[in-house]
N, C-alpha and C positions, 0 to 999 in steps of 0.2 A: 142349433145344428148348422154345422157348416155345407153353403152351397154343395148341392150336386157338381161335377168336376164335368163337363161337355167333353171333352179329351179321353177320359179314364179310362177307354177301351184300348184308344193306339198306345194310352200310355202302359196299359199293362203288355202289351209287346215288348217296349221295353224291358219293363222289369221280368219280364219272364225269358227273353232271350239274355238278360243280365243273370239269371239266374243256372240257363241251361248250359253261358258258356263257364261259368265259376267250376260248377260241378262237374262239368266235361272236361276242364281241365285237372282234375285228378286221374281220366281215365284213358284222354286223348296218348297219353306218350304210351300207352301200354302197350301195342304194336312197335314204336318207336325203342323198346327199350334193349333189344340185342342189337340195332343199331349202333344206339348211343352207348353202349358197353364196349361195343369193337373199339371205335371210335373215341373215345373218353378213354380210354382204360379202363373202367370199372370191373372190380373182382364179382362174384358170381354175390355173395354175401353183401356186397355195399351197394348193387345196381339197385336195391329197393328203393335205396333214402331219396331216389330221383324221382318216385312215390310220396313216401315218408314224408320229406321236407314238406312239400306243400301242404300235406295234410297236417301233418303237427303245429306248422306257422298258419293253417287256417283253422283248427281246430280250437287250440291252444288261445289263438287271440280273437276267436267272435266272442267273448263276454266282452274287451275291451271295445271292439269294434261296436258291440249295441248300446253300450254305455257311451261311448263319444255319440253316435245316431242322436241320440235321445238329450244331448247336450249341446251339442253343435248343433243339429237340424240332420234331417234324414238327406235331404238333397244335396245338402256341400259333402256328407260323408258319403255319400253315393261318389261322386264325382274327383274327391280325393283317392276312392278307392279303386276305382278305374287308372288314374293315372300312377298309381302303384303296380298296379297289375300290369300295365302297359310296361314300364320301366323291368320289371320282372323279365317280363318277355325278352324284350332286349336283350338283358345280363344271359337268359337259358339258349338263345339261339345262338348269340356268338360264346360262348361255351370252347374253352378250350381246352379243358381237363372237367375229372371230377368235383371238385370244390366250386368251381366254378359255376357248373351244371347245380348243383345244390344249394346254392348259393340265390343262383336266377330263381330255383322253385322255391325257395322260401319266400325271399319277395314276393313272387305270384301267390304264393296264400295267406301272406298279409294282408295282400289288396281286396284278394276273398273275402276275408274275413272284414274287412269295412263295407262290400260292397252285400252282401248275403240279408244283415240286421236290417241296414238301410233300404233294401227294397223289400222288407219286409212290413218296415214299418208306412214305406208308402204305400203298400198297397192296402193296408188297413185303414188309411188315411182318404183313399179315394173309393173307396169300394162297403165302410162301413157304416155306411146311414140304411143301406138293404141288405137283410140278412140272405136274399136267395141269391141277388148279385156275388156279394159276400161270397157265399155256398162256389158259383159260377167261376168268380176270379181264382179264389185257391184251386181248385179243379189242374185249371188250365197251369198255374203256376206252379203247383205241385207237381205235376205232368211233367215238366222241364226237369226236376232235379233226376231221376232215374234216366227220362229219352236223356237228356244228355250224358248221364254217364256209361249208357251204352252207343251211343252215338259216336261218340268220344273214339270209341275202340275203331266203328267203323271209319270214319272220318280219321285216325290216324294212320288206319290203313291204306289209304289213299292217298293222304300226300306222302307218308313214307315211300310206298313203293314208285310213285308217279315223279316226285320233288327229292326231299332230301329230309330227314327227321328235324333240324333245325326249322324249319319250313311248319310243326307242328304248333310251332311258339309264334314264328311272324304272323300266324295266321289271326293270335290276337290284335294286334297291332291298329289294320284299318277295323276291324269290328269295334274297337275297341271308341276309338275318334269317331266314327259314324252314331257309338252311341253317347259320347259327348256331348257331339251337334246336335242331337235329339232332346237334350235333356231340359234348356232354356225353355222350350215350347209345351214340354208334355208334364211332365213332372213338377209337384207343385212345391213352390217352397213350406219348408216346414222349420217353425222356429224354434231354436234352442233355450233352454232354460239352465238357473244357473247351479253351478257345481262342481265337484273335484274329480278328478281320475285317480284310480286308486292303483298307482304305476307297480307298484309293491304287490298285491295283488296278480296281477295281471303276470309279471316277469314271473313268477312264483310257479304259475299253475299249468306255462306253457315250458319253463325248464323241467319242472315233474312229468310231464308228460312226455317230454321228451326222453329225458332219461331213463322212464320205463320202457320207451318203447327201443329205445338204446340198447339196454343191459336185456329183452327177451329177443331181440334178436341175436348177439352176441351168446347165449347164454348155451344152443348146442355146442360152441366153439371153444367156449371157455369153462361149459359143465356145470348144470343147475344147483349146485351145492357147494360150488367156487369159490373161494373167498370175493374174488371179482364180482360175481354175479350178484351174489348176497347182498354186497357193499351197495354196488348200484342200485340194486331194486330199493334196500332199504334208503338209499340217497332221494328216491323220486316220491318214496311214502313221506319221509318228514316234508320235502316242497309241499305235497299236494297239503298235508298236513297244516304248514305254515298259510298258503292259501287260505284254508278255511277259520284256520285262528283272525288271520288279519280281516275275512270278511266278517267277525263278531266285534270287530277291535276300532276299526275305522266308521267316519260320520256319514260316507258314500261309499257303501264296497262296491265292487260289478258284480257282487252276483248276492243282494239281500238275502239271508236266512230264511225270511219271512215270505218271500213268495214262494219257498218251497212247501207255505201250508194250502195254495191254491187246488182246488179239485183235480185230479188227476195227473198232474204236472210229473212226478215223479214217478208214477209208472211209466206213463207213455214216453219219457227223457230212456227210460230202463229198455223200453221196447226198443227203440229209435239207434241206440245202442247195442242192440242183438244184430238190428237187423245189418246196420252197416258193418259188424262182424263178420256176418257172413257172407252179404251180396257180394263188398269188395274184393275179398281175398279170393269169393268165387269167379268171378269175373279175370281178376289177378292172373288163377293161375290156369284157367281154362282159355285164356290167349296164351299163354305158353306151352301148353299140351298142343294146343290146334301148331304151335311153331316149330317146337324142338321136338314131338313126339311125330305130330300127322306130317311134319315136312310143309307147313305150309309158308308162304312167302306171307308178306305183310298186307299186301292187301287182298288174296283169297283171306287170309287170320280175320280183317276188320270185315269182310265181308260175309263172312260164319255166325259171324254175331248179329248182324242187322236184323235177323226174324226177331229175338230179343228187343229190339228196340219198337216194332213194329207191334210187337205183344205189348209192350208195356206202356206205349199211347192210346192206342184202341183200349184195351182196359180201364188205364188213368182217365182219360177224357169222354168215355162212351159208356163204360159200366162201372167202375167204382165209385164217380160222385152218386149219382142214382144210390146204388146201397148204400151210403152213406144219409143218405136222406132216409134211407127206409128202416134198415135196422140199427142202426147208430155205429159208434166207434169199435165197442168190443170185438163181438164178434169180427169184424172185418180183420181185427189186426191178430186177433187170436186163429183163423181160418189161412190169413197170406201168412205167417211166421211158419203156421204148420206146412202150406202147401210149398211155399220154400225151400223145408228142409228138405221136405221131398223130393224136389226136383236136384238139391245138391246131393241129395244119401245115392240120386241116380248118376249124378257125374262122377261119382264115387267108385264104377263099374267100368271107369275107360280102362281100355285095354290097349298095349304098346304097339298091337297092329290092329288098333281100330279104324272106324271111321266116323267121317263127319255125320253120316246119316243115323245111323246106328247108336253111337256112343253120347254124339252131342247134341245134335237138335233136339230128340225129343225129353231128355232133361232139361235143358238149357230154357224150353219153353213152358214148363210147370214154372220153374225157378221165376222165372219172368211174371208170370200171375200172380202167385204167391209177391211177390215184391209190390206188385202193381196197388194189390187188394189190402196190403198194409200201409204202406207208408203214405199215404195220405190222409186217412184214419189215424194214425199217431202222431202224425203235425198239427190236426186239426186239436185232439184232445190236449197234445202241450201248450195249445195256445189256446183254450178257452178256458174262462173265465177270469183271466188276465186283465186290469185296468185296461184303458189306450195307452194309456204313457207308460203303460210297462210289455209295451209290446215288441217293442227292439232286446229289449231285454228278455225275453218269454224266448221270442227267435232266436237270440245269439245262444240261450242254451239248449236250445234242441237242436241247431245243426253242429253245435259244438259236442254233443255227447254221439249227434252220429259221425262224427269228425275222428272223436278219441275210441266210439267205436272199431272205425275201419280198421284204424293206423294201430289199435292194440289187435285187432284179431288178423290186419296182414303180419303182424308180430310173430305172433302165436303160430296160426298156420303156416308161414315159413322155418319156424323153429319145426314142424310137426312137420314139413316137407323133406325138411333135411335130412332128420332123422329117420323117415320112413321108407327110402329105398331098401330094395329089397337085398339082402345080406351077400355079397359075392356077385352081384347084377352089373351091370356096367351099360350105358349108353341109352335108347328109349325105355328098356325096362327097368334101369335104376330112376330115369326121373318118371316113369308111368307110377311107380310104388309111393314116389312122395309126395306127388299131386292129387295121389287117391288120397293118402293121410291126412291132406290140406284139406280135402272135398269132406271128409267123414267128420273135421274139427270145423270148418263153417255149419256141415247140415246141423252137430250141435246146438252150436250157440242159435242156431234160429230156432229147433225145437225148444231150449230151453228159454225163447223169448217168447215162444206160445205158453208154454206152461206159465210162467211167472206172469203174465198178461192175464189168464185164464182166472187165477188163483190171488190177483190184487187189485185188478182194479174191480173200481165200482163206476157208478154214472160219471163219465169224465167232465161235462158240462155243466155250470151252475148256470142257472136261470138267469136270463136276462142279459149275459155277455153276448158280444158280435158272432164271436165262434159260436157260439153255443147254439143261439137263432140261428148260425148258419146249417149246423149238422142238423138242427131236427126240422127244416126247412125245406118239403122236394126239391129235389136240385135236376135241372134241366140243362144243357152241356149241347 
């Protein structure tokens, strides 16, 4: 067994602020994004992909990204993916059109997408000789991907309205270098072994993804039964298709067949995917009711959402490890899916002269439980009984399905927004009807992530792995 690490507490500051800014930036521009519409040019229909992008280029390339991890070393692809994601920043802040703007957030979720596996696999690295430590770190670390994606909103509402929406992107910039300089000291090297990248693979599964979420955007535009639309959808089935041919075909795929036979892996990837279905597009399109519906400016917007953030740390860090220890993964994730939908079937009820007390906060704050109570339970169970050395890999496809999650159900629910205004309505009452249609197709897919949760899994943990000691381990926070 490798020494205890003396460092492994400050060093999980790091990798948990590396982790809360990854994921915050999917949600930081979302106050930013009528800004950057005026400002850009962007059409009502294309202002997603300033969304979109990042998440498909992080989505789409974390298999790649834990396959390099676990080839190279967790610490150089840490630090390669930082200085992507910096570069990123750069290209989206000076931004002079749209292409350009999407262009910057692709890069930014490449870099995600190196840096997400890699701190994942070091914190298994530092924290897996104790199963309750173990228990203690994912807590905390878990904790950052939600706080920061609510955060994100609030925190973009502040420098929007204080600075300038470019201003949303420098902000990675010095975080960025300050955790560079961090990295010699805390972070331990981890050595690479040898082997192929499977590039073919990889280009395959992040154009299919793209392209579906391409052609469901497009598809109220162009009419679900298009030739257009048909062509594309069916264009992204043969990718994803080709993908999974070349991972039976090749001597190193990114994504083995065979760890799909690991204990619970494949539900809880199934869960992890409902939920970022729904959380996102909820979030999405509940900063834009609070903008274009309640009038509000950018940072009252980021400031509406902060009880959200505040619900879902107190939760993550105070009461979900705890029941994680006590009645294991199931229920937890079968109980926050339901409590979830709930709180979205309740945003599903704003009204075009509502308000913020009334209409939002108190859905806005089940939804936030409901998130809290699952998604740390469903990380935990994708990632136990996974070898060590398949734990970048374990990682890169559970934030990748909640990756393809989001970016398919902001799809869906903007195809469902569109469509939903109410027939002859014009102005907050036409966009109040579309965002209730968005809110009624997120509460969806999270009900349908409780039932199929309910109804497949079994014990998610096999005996004797790190996760697995961790979950059935009192956890103390």
């Amino acid at each position: 067994m490798n020494a205890v690490n003396p460092r492994r507490w400050r060093a999980l500051v790091v990798l948990a602020t590396a982790q809360f800014m990854v994921i915050m930036d999917t949600s930081i521009i979302g106050v930013a994004l009528p800004d950057i519409q005026r400002d850009l040019g962007f059409t009502a229909d294309a202002l997603q992909w300033v969304f979109n992008a990042y998440v498909i280029a992080f989505g789409g390339l974390l298999l790649l990204g834990g396959r390099l991890s676990d080839l190279f070393g967790a610490r150089r692809v840490f630090i390669a993916g930082w200085l992507v994601l910096i570069a990123g920043s750069v290209v989206a802040a000076a931004a002079q059109g749209p292409w350009m703007e999407i262009l910057g957030r692709g890069v930014q979720g490449a870099g995600g997408a190196l840096i997400a596996p890699a701190s994942m696999t070091l914190l298994m690295m530092l924290f897996g000789h104790d199963p309750r430590e173990l228990g203690r770190a994912m807590a905390l670390y878990g904790a950052a991907a939600p706080a920061g994606g609510t955060a994100g909103v609030f925190l973009g509402g502040v420098v929007t309205e204080y600075l300038s929406w470019p201003w949303v992107f420098i902000l990675y910039i010095p975080i960025g270098v300050a955790t560079l300089l961090a990295v010699p000291a805390l972070l331990p090297a981890v050595a690479g072994r040898r082997g192929s990248v499977d590039m073919l693979g990889g280009l395959a599964v992040t154009a299919g993804i793209a392209l579906a979420v391409f052609a469901i955007v497009r598809a109220p535009e162009q009419g679900w039964g298009s030739a257009t639309t048909l062509l594309e959808l069916a264009g992204a089935v043969v990718l994803l298709a080709l993908f999974l041919l070349v991972q039976h075909m090749v001597r190193e795929p990114l994504m083995p067949p065979a760890i799909w036979r690991t204990p619970g892996l494949a539900v809880a990837n199934l869960a992890m995917a409902l939920l970022g279905a729904a959380w996102i597009p909820m979030w999405y399109f509940l900063n834009l009711y609070l903008q274009q519906v309640l009038g509000y400016s950018a940072f009252p917007s980021g400031a509406a959402l902060l009880p959200m953030t505040v619900a879902v740390m107190i939760f993550m860090i105070g009461i979900t490890a705890r029941l994680l220890g006590r009645f294991g993964a199931k229920p937890l994730i079968v109980i926050g899916l339901a409590v979830l939908a709930a709180g979205v079937a309740g945003l599903s009820l704003v009204r075009a002269d509502g308000s913020f007390a009334a209409d939002v906060l108190p859905a806005s704050l089940v939804a936030a439980v409901g998130m809290s109570l699952a998604y740390i339970p469903a990380m935990m169970s994708a990632m136990s009984g996974v070898r060590p050395e398949e734990s970048g890999l374990a990682s890169g496809i559970v934030n990748t399905t909640y990756q393809i999650g989001s970016a398919l159900g902001l799809a869906v629910m903007t195809a469902l927004a569109t469509g939903g205004a109410a027939a002859g309505a014009t102005g907050p009452t036409a966009l109040t009807g579309g965002f209730r249609a968005a809110f009624v197709g997120a509460a969806v897919a999270a009900a349908a992530g409780a039932v199929l949760t309910l109804l497949l899994m079994r014990r998610p943990a096999s005996a004797g792995s790190p996760a697995a000691d961790a979950e059935a381990a009192p956890t103390r926070v």
